[in-house]
N, C-alpha and C positions, 0 to 999 in steps of 0.2 A: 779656752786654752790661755794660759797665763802670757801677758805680754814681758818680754824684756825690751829694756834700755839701759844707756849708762850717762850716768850723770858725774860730773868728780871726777872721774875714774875710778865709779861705782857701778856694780849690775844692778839695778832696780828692778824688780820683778812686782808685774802688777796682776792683781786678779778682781776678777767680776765678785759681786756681792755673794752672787749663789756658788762661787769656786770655795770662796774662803770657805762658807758654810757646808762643802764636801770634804774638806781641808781634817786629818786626822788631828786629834790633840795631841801635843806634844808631854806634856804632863803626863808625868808617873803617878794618877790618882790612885794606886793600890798603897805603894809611899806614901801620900799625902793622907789616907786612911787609917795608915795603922799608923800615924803619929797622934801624939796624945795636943793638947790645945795649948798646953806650955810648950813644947816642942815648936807650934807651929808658928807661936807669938816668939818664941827666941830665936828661929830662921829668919823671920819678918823683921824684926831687932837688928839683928847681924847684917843685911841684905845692906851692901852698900851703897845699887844703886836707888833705893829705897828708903833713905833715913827716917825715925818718927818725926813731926812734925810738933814743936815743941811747944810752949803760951805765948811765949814770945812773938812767934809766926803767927797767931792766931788775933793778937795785940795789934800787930803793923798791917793784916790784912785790912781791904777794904772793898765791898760789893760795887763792881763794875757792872754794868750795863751796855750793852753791845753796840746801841746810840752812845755813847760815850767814845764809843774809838774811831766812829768814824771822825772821815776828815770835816774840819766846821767850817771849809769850804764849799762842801756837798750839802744840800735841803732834800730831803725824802718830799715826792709829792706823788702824785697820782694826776696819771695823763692820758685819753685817750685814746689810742691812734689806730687805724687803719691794720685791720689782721694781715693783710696783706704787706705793709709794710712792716707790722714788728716779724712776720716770720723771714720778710728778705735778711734783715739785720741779727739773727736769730740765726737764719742759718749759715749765716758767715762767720759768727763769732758765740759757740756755744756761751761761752765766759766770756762778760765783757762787752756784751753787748750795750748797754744801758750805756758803756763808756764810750762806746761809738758814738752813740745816737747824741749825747750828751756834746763829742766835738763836729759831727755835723752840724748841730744848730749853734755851737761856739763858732765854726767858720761861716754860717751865714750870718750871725751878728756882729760878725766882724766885716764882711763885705760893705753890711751895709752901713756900719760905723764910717768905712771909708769914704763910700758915696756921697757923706754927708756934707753940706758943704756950710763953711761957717756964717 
């Protein structure tokens, strides 16, 4: 059953994977059938929120990698730990857990920065 919520002061209505996929199409595919393939390419044309994409864009494009956005304050690594403690952390925070975990041992490294003594 579809969740609502409002965000903005917008409805957002969410669905499960397998809702969408019971979900009727909204498309008039009889329409899109008897159009001929210039037809379909001058609806695709006109479609303003859709413009062609011209050499230009294609010129100033550049392939990004998903490493690339992250923050280059973050290091990917591979760590351990205890199934017991990644499912406590896991089941506190579906998303964002790794961000947890991440400022827990930022606040014991910082404890023990304090303790330090010069």
């Amino acid at each position: 059953m579809p969740t609502n919520s409002t965000e903005n002061g917008q409805t957002i209505v969410r669905h499960t994977k397998e809702e969408l996929r019971d979900l009727p199409s909204q498309t008039d595919w009889a329409r899109v059938d008897a159009m001929t393939d210039a037809e379909v390419t001058a609806n695709a044309l006109d479609d303003p929120d859709n413009p062609p994409l011209g050499d230009d864009f294609f010129e100033k494009a550049r392939r990004v990698r998903l490493d690339d956005l992250l923050p280059e304050t973050k290091e990917r690594v591979s760590i351990r730990l205890d199934r017991d403690v990644l499912a406590w952390f896991r089941s506190r925070r579906k998303k964002g857990y790794q961000t947890a975990i991440n400022a827990v041992l930022r606040a014991f490294m910082e404890s023990q920065e304090r303790g330090k003594r010069p």
